[in-house]
N, C-alpha and C positions, 0 to 999 in steps of 0.2 A: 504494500500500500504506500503511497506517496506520501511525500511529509512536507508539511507547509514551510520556505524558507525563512518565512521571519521569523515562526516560533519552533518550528520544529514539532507542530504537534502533525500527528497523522491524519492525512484527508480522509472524510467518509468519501468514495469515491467507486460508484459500482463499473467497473469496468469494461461490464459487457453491454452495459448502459450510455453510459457517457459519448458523446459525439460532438464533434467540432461544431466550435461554436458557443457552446455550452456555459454558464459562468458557474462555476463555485464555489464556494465559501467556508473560512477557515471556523470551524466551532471554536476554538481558542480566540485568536483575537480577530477576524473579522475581515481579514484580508481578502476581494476578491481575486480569482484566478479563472481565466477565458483559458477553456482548451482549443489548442491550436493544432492539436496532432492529436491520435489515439495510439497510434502504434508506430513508434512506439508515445507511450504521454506525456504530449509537452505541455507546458503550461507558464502562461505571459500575466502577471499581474494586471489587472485592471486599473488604472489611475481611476483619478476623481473626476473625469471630463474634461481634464487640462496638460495637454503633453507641454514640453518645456517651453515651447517655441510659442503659445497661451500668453504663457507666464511675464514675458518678454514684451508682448503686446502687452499687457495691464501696468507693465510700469512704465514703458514709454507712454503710457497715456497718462499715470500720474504725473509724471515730470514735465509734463507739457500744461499744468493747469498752473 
């Protein structure tokens, strides 16, 4: 069973289930996870709706007020 990076707890994660696409969720701390692969299982963290490049616009927009 797969184990979540940031805590290390173990995914619940039915594997003959699971299909791309799919999001997640660590019962420890909350971290989600998009499967990107099943076989073999990859798995990409879900951000919060803001990749870095987000981030970047919102403060050039503060420094402009």
């Amino acid at each position: 069973m797969p184990s979540c990076p940031e805590c290390e707890n173990e995914l619940d994660i039915e594997m003959d289930e699971v299909e791309e696409g799919d999001v997640v969720v660590c019962d420890e701390c909350g971290t989600e996870y998009e499967v990107v692969g099943v076989e073999p299982l990859e798995l990409v963290r879900v951000d919060d709706g803001l990749d870095e490049d987000d981030e970047d616009i919102v403060d050039d927009e503060e420094e402009d007020e």
